[in-house]
N, CA, C and O atoms as a DFTB+ gen file, in Angstrom:
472 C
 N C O
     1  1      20.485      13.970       9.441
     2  2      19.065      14.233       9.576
     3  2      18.365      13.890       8.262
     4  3      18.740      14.305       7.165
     5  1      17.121      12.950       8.512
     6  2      16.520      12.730       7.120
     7  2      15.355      13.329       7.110
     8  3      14.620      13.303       8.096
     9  1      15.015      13.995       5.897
    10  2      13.520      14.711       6.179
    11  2      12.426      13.798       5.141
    12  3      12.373      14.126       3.956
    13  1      11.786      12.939       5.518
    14  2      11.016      12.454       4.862
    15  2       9.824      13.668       4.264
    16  3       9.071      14.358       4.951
    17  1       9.952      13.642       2.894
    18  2       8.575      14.448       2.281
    19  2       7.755      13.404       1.404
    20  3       8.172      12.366       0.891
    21  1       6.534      13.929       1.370
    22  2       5.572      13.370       0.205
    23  2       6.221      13.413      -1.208
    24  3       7.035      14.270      -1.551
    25  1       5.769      12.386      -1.998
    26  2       5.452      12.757      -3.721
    27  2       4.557      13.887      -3.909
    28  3       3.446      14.077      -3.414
    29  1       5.200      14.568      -4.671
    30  2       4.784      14.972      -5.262
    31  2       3.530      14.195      -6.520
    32  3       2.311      14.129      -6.357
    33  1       4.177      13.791      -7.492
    34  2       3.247      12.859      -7.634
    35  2       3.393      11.053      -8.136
    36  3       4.373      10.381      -8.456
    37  1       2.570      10.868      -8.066
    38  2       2.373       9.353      -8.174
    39  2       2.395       8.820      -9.486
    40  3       1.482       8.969     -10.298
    41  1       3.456       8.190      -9.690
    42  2       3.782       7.513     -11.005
    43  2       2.705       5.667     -11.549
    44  3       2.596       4.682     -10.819
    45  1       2.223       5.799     -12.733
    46  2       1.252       4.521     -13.002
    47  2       1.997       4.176     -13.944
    48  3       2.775       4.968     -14.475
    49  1       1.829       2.471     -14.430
    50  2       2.374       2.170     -15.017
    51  2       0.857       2.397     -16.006
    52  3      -0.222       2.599     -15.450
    53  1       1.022       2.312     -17.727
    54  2      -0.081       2.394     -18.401
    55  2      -1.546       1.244     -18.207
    56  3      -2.742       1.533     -18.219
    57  1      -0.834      -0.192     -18.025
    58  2      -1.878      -0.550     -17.830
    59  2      -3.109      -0.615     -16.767
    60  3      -4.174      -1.207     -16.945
    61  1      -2.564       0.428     -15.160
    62  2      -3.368       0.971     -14.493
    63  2      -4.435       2.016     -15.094
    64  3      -5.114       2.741     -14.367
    65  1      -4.495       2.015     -16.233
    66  2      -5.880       2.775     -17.229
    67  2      -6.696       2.113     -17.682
    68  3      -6.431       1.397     -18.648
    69  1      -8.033       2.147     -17.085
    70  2      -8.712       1.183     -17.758
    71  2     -10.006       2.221     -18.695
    72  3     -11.229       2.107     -18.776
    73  1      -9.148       3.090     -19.218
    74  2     -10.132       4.073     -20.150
    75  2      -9.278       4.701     -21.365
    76  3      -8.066       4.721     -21.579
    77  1     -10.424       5.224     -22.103
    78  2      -9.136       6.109     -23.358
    79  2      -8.782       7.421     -22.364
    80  3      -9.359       7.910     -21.393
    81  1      -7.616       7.728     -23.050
    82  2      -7.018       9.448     -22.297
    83  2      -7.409      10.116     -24.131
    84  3      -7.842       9.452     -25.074
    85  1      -7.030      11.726     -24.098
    86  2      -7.416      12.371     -24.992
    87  2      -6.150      13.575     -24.887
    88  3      -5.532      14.026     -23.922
    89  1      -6.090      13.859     -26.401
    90  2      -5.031      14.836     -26.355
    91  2      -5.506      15.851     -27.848
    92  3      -6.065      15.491     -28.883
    93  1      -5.086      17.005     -27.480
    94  2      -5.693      18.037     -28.635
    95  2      -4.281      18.083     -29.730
    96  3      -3.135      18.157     -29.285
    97  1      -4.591      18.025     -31.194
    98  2      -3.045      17.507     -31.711
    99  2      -3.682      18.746     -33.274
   100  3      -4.743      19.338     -33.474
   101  1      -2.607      18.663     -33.913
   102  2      -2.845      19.774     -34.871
   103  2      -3.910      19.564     -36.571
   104  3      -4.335      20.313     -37.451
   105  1      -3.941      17.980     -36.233
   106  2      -5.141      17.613     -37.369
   107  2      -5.199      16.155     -37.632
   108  3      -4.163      15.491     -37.592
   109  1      -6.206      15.684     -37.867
   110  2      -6.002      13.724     -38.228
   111  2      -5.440      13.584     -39.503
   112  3      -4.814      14.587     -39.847
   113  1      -5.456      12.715     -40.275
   114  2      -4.445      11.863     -38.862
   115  2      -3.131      12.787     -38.286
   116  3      -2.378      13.588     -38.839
   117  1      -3.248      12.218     -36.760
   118  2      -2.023      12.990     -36.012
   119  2      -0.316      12.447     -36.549
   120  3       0.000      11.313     -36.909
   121  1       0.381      13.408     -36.470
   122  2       1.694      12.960     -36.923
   123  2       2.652      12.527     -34.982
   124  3       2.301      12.824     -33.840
   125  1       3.668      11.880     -35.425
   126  2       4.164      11.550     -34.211
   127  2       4.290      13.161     -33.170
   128  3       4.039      13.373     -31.984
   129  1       4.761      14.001     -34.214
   130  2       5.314      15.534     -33.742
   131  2       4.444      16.146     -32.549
   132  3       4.721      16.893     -31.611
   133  1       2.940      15.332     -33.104
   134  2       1.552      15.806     -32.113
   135  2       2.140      15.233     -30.417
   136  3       1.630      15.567     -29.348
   137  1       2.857      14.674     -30.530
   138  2       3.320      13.747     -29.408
   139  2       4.363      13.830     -28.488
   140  3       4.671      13.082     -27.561
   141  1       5.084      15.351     -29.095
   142  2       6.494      15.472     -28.593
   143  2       6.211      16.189     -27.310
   144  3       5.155      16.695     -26.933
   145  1       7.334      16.129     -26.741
   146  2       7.053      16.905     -25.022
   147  2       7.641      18.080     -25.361
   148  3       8.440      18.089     -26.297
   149  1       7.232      19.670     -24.408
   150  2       8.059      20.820     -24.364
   151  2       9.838      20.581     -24.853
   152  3      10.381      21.148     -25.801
   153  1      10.336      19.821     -24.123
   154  2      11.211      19.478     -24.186
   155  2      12.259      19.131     -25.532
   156  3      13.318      19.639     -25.899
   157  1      11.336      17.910     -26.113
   158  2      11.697      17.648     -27.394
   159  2      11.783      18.805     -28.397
   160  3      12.638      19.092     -29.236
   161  1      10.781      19.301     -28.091
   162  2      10.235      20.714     -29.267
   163  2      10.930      21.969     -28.589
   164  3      10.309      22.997     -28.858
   165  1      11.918      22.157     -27.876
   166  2      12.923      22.880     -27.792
   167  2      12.052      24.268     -27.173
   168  3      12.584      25.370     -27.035
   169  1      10.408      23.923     -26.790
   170  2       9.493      25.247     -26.135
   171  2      10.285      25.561     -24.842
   172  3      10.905      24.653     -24.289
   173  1      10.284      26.921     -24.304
   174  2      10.690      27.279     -23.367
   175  2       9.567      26.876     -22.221
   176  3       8.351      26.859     -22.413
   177  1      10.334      26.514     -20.827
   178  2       9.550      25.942     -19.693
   179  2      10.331      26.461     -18.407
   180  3      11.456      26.960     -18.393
   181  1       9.268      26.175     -17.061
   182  2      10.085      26.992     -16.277
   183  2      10.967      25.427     -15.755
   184  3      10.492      24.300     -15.619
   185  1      12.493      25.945     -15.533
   186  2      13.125      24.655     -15.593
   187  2      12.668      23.902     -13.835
   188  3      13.007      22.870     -13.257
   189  1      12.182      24.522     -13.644
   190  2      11.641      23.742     -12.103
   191  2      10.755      22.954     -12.293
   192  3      10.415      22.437     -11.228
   193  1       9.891      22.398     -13.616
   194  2       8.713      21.876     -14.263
   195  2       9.579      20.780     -15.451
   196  3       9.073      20.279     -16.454
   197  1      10.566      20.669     -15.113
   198  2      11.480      19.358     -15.974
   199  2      10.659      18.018     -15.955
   200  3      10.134      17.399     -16.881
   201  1      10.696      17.859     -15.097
   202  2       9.383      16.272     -15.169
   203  2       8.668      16.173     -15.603
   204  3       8.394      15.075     -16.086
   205  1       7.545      17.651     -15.797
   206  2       6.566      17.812     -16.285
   207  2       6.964      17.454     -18.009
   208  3       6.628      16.582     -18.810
   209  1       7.990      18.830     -18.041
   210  2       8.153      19.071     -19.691
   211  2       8.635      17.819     -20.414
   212  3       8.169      17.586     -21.529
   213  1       9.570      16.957     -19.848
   214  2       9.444      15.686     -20.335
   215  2       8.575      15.007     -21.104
   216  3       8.911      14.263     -22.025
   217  1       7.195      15.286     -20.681
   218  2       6.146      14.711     -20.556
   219  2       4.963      15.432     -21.640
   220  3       4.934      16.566     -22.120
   221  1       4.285      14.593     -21.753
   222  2       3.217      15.136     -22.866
   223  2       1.888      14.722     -22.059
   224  3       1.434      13.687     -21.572
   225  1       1.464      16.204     -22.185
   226  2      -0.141      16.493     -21.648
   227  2      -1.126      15.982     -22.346
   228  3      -1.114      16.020     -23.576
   229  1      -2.286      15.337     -21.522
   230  2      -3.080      14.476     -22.049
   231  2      -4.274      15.119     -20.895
   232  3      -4.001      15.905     -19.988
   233  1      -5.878      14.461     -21.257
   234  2      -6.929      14.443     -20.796
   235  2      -7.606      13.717     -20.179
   236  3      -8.240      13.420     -21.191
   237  1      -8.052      13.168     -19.467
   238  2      -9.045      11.894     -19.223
   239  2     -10.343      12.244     -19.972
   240  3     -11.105      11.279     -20.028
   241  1     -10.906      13.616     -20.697
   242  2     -11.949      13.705     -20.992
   243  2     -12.024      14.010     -22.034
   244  3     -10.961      14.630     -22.079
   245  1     -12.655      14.160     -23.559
   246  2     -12.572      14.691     -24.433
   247  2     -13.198      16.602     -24.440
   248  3     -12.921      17.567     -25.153
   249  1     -13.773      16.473     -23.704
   250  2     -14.477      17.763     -23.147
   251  2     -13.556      18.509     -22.873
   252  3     -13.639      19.689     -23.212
   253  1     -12.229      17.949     -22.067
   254  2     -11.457      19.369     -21.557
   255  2     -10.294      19.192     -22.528
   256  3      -9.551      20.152     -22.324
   257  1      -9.700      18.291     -23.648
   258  2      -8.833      18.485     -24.477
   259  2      -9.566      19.229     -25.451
   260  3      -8.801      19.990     -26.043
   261  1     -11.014      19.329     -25.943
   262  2     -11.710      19.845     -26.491
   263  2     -11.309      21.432     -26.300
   264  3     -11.002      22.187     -27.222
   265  1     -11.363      21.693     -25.232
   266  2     -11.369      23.303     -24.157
   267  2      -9.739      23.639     -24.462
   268  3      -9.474      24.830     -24.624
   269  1      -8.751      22.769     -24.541
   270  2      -7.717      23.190     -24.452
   271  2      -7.323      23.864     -25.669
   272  3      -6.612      24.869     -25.666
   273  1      -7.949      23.114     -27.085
   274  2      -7.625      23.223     -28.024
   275  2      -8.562      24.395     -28.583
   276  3      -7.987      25.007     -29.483
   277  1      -9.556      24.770     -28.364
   278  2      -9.939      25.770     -28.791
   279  2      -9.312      27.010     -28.346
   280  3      -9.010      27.870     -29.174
   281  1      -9.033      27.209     -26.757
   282  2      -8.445      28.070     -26.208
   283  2      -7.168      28.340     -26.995
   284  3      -7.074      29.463     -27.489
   285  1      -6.182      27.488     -27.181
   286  2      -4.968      27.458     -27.421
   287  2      -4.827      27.914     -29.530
   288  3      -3.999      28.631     -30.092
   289  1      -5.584      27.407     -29.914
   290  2      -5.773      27.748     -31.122
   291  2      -4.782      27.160     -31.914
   292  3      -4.324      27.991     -32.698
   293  1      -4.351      26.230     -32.003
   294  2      -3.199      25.582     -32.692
   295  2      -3.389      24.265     -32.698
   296  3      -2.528      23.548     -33.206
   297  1      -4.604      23.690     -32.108
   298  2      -4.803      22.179     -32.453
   299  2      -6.676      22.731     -32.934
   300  3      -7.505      23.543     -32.524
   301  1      -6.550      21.501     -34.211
   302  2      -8.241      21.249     -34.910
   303  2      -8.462      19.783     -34.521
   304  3      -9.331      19.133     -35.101
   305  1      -7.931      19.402     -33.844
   306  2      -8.108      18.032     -33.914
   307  2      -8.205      16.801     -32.676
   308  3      -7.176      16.320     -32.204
   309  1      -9.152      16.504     -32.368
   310  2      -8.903      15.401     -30.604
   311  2      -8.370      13.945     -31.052
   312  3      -9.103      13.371     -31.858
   313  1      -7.383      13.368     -30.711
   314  2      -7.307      12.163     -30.704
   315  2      -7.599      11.419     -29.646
   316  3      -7.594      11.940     -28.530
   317  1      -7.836      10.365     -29.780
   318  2      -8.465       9.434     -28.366
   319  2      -7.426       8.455     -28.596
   320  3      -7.337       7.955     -29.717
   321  1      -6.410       8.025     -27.419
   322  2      -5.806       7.351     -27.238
   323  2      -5.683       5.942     -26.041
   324  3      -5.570       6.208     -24.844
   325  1      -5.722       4.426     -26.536
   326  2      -5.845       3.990     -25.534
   327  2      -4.032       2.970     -25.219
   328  3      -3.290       2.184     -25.807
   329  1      -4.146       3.765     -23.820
   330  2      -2.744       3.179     -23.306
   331  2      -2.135       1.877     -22.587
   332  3      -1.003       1.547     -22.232
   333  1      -3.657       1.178     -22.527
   334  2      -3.525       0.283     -21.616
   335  2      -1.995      -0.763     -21.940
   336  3      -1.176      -0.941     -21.038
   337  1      -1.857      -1.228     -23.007
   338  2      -1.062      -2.369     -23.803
   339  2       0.635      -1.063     -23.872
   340  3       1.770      -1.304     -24.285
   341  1       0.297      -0.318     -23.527
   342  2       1.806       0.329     -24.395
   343  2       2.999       0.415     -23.053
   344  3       2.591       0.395     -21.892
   345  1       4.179       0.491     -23.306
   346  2       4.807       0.848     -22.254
   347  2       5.128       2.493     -22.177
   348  3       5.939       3.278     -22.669
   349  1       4.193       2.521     -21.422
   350  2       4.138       4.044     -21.242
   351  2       3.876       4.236     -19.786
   352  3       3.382       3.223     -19.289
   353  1       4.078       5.367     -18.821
   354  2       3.564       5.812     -17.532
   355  2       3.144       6.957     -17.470
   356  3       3.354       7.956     -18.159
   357  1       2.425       6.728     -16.447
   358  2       1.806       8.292     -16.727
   359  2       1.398       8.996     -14.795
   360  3       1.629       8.298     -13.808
   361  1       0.889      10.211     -14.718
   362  2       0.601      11.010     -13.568
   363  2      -0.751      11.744     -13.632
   364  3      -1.090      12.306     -14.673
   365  1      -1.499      11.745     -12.573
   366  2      -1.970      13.100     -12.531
   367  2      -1.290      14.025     -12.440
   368  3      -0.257      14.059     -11.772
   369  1      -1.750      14.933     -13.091
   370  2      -0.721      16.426     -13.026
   371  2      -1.813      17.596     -13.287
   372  3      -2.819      17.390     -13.967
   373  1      -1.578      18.600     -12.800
   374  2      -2.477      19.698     -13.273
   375  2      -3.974      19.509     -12.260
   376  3      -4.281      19.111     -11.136
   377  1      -4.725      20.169     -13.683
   378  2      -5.973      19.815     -12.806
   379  2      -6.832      18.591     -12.928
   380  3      -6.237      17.775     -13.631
   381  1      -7.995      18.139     -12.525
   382  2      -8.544      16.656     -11.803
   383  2      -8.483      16.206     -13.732
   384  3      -7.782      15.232     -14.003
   385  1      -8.998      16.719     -14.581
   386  2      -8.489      15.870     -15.927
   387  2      -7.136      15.838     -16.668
   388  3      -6.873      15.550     -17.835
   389  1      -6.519      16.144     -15.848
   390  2      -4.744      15.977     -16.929
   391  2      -4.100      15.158     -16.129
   392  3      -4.222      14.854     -14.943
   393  1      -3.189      14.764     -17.227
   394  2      -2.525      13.464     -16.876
   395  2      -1.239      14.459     -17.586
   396  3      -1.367      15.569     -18.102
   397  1      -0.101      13.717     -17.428
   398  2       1.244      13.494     -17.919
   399  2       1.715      12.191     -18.172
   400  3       2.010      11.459     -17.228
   401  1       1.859      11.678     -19.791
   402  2       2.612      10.740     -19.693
   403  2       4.065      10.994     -20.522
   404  3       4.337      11.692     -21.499
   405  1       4.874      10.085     -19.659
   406  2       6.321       9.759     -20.117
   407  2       5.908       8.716     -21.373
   408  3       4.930       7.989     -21.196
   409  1       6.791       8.629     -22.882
   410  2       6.604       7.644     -23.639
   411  2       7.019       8.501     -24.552
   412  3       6.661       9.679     -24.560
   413  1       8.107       7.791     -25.719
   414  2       7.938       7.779     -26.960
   415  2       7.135       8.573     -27.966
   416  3       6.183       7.869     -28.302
   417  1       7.108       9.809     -28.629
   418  2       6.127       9.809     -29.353
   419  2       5.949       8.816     -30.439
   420  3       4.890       8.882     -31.063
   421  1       6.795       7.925     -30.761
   422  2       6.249       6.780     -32.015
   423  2       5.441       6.093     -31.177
   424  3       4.524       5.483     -31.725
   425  1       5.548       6.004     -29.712
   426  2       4.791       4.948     -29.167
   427  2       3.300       5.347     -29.183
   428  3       2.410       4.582     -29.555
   429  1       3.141       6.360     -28.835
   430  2       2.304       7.582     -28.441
   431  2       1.116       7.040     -29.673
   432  3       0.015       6.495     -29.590
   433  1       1.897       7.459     -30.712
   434  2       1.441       7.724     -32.171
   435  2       0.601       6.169     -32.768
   436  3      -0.203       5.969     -33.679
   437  1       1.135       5.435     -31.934
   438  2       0.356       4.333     -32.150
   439  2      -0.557       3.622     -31.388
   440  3      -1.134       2.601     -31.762
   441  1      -0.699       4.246     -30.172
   442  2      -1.700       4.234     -29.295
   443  2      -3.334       4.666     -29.598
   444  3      -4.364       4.443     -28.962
   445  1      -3.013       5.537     -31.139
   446  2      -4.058       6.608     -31.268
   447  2      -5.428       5.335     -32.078
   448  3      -5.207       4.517     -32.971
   449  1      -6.293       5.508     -31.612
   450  2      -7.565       4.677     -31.803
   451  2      -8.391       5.719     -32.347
   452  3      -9.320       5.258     -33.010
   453  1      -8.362       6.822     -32.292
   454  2      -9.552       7.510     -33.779
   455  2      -9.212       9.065     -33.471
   456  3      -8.943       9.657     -32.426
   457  1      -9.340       9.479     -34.838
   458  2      -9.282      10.840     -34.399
   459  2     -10.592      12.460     -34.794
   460  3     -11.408      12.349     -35.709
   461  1     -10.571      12.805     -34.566
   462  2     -12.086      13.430     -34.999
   463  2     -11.857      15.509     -34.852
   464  3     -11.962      16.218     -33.851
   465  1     -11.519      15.903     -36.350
   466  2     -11.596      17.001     -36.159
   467  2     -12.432      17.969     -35.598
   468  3     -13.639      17.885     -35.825
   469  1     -12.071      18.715     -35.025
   470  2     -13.015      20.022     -33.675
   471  2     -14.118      20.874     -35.064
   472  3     -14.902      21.774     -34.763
């Protein structure tokens, strides 16, 4: 018996972005570290969210990485990142502005096109 289910979610390759994404990081310039996933950084996650934690949370808006980082209190800083050229993939995930992308933080780290303390 095969049970066909949906995705969960839908995997892009980077150059399906034709905009900057945004991520709240701990000060400019960002260090690669700003870039690491739960995972890398050894944070506890619920292990049913492995794909996720892989992955490093990003914005489509500067407005809601803005929101994240004040809330969260551990980033002063927005970087604007553009992914189009990098080999990177990415998801919606979360809510209608977060993304998840899979990538490198050196890759990550060089994606970054300006950064502008909060």
């Amino acid at each position: 018996m095969s049970i066909e289910t949906p995705p969960i979610h839908l995997i892009y390759a980077a150059a399906a972005f034709d905009r900057p994404v945004y991520r709240a990081v701990e000060r400019c310039p960002p260090t690669s570290k700003d870039f690491l996933s739960y995972e890398a950084l050894a944070r506890r996650y619920d292990q049913r969210a492995f794909f996720l934690a892989i992955g490093v949370s990003m914005h489509t808006t500067r407005q809601q990485s803005a929101a994240v980082a004040r809330r969260l209190r551990d980033f002063g800083a927005i970087a604007t990142l553009d992914l189009r050229d990098a080999p990177v993939v990415w998801a919606h995930t979360g809510g209608p502005d977060h993304i998840t992308v899979w990538a490198p933080a050196g890759v990550l780290s060089e994606c970054v096109v300006q950064c502008e303390e909060l």
